[in-house]
DOKOL-10955 format. One record per residue (C-alpha): x, y negated, z negated; residue in three letters. Coordinates in steps of 0.5 Angstrom, whole numbers, plus 500, padded with zeros to 3 digits. Layout:
<sites>
XYZAla/...
</sites>
This chain:
<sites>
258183715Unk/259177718Unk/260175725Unk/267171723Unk/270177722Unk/267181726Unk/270176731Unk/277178728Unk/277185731Unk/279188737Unk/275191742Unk/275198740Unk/275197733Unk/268193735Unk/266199740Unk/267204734Unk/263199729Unk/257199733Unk/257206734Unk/258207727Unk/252201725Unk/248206730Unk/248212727Unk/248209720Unk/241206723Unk/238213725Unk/240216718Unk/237211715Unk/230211719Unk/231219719Unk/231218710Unk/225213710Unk/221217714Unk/222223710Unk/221219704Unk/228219701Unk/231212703Unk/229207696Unk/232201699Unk/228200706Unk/230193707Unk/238196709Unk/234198715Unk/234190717Unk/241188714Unk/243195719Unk/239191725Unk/243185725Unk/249187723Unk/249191729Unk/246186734Unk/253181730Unk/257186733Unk/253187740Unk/253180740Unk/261178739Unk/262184744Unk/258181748Unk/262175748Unk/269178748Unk/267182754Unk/266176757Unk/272172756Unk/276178759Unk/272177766Unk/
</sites>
C-alpha cells in the first residue's frame, strides 16, 4: 500500500489498518515458525506497509495539534 493512499484515509480508518497490518504480521510469523508460510518475503512487505500507516498517523496526528 502506498502511503499516498493511505494519506487518503481518516484517522480511524488509519487506526483500523494498522491494527488490522499488526494482526496479519503475528499470523503471518505464527505460519512461518510453524513451517506453513511459502511466501516469507510478505512478512517484510507487512513491516513497511504497517510502519507507512505508523508514519501517515503520525503526521495526521501532528497537524491536529
Amino acid at each position: 500500500m502506498k502511503a499516498s493512499e493511505l494519506r487518503e484515509l481518516s484517522l480511524e480508518e488509519l487506526q483500523a489498518k494498522a491494527g488490522q497490518l499488526r494482526d496479519e504480521i503475528f499470523n503471518a510469523r505464527v505460519r512461518h515458525a510453524t513451517g506453513q508460510l511459502e511466501d516469507t518475503a510478505r512478512i517484510g512487505v507487512l513491516r513497511r506497509d504497517l510502519a507507512r500507516a505508523q508514519t501517515v498517523l503520525r503526521e495526521k496526528n501532528e497537524a491536529e495539534a
